[in-house]
N, C-alpha and C positions, 0 to 999 in steps of 0.2 A: 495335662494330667497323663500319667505315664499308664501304663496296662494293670500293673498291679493297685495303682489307686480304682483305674474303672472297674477290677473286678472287686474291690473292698467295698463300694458305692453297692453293690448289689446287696437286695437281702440274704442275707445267711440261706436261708430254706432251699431261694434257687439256686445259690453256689454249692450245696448238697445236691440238689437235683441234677445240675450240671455236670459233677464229680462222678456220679454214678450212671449215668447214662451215658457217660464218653465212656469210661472205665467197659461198661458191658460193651459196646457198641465194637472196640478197637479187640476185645479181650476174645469174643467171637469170632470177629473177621479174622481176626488172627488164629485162631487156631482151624478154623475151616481150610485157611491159607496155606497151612501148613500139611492138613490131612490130605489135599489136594495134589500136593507137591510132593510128600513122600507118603509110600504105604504105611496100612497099620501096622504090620509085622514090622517092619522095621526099628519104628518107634518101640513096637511091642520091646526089642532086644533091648533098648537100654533102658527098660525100665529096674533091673536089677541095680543100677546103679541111682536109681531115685532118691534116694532113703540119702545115700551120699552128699550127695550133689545139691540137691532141693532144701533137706534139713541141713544139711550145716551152712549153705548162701542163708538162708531165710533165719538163723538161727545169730548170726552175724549181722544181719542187713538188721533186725529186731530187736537187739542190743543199741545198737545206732540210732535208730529212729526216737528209742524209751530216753536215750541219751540227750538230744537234741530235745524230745517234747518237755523233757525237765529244767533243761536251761532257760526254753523262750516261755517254760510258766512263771518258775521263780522271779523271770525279768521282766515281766510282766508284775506280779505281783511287787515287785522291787518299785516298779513305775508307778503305779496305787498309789503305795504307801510314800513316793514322795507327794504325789498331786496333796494327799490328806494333810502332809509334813508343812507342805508350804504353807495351805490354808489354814492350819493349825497356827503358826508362825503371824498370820496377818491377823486372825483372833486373840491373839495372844499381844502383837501389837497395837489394836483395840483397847486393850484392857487398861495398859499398860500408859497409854497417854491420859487417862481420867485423871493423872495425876498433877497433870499442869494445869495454869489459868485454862478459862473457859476458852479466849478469846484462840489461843493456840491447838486446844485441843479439838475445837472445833474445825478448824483448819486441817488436823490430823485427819478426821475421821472423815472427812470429805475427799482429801486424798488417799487414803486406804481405798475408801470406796470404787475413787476414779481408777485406783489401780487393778483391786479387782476387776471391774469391770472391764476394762482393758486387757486383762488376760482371757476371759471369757470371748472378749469382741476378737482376740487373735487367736484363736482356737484351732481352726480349720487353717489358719494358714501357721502356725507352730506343726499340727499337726503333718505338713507337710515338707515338711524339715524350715521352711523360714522362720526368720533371728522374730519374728514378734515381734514390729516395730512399736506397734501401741503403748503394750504394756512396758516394754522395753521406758520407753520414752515416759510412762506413768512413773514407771520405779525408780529415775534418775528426778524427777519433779519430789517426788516422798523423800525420796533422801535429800536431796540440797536443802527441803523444807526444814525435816527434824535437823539439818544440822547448823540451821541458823537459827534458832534457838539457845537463848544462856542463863542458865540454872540462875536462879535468884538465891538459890540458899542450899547446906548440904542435904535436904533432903530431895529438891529437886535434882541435885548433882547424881542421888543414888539412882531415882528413876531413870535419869538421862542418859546413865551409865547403862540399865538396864533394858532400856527400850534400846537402846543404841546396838547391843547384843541381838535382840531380837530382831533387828531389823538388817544384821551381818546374816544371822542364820537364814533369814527370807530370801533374802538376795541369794545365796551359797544352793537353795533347795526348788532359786527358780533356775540356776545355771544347771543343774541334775538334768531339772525338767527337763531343759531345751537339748540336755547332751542326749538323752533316754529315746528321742525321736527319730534313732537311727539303728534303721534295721540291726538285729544282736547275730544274727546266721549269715555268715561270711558266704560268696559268690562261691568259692570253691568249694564248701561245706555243701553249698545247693547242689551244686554239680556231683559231689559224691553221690546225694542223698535220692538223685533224678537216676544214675547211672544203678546204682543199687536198688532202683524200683523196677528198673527195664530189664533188670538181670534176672530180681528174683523171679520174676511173673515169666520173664520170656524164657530161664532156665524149664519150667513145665510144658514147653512147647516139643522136650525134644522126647518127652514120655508120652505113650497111648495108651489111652484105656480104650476097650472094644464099647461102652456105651460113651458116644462123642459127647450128648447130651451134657451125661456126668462129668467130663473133663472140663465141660464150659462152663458150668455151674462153679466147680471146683475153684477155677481157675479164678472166676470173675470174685469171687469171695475173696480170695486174696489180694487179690489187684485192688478190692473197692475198699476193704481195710486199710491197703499202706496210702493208695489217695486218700482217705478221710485224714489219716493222719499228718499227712504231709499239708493238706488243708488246713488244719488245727494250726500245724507251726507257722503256716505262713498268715495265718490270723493271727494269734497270738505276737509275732514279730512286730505287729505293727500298732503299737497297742493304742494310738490316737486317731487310729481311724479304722472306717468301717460299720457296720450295724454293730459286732459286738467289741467295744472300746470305752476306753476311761473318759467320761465325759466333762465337763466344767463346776459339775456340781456343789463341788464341796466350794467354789468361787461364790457363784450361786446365792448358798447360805449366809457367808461371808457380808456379802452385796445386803442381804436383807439384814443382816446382823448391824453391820453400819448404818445404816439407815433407820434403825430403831434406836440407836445410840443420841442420830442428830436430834429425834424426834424427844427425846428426856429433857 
């Protein structure tokens, strides 16, 4: 497990407390570092050019940020709504085989099942970018099945046609799935996104104010905004793991949904 899965394994609260008390801890020492090394007068001189320098970096680096948290929400929310699409899709293929003999459809509904259940059972390991061998392996068993099956007559032809659809679309919304478990914020995007947080916060190291207190204060409030945020994106990037993540649920329902089926 790489660094970024051990800090996602953590609960949310303490990656907030973490965030914020590194954020105060480095945001002080630093600027004590700093009032240590050059006088306040000095500092005092370019503070005329604050206004400058401070609001237009921070005014730029906050376009950016608003930028980047809109893409890994929407992709986020894109990733939902397939999880929902698929499970939709395997209810839908439930329904949809009550139309054959018993003897087959019973067959169906047990392998729906097994395959839900199999993408539930590879969950944590999907979530970690593997191919999901279970489910994988469910989904090739469900298709060979419906496809050795032959329509007796044309209205089982119509069903067959139309489960047959539904069971392209399943397949098509579990390959989404497996593509969507890969980080959407490109390496060098990060590396913008880190260099434009050391700039904006360390661009206020080079102005004084005569109460230090205030500058730290000042300072650390900015600093702890752009980590929370930068937090957020890199939660949200990862949207299969974590405490706050898309879980198997709508599988879940699925799984009980078939199993009330057998039970008719």
């Amino acid at each position: 497990m790489n660094l970024a899965m051990m800090l996602l394994s953590a609960p949310t609260p303490l990656l907030v407390l973490l965030v914020i008390s590194t954020t105060l801890i480095l945001v002080a020492g630093s600027v004590l570092f700093v009032r240590r090394q050059v006088h306040l007068s000095v500092l005092e001189m370019n503070n005329e050019y604050k206004d400058l320098v401070v609001g237009g970096l921070c005014v730029f680096y906050a376009v950016l940020l608003a930028f980047v948290v809109l893409v890994v929400w929407e992709e986020y929310r894109e990733v939902r709504d397939i999880v929902e699409g698929e499970s939709n899709k395997i209810g839908d293929l439930l329904r949809n085989v009550e139309g054959f003999p018993e003897s087959f459809d019973r067959k169906m509904q047990l392998q729906i099942r097994d395959y839900s259940a199999a993408v539930v059972a590879d969950w944590n390991e999907t979530a970690l970018g593997g191919p999901g061998v279970k489910s994988r392996d469910a989904f090739d068993s469900l298709w060979l099945l419906y496809q050795s099956y032959e329509p007796a007559n044309p209205r089982e032809e119509a069903i067959f046609s139309e489960g047959l659809t539904r069971l392209s679309e399943l397949r098509e919304q579990r390959r989404l799935r497996l593509l969507r478990d890969k980080a959407p914020v490109p390496a060098a995007l990060w590396f913008v996104l880190v260099i434009g947080a050391v700039s904006s916060v360390g661009s206020t190291l080079f102005f004084g104010l005569r109460n230090i207190r205030a500058q730290i204060a000042l300072t650390a409030m900015m600093a702890v905004m752009i980590n929370l945020t930068l937090l957020v994106i890199f939660v949200f990037e990862h949207p299969f793991f974590g405490d706050i993540c898309i879980d198997p649920e709508p599988f879940l329902r699925q799984i009980e949904e078939a199993e009330r089926f057998l039970r008719l």
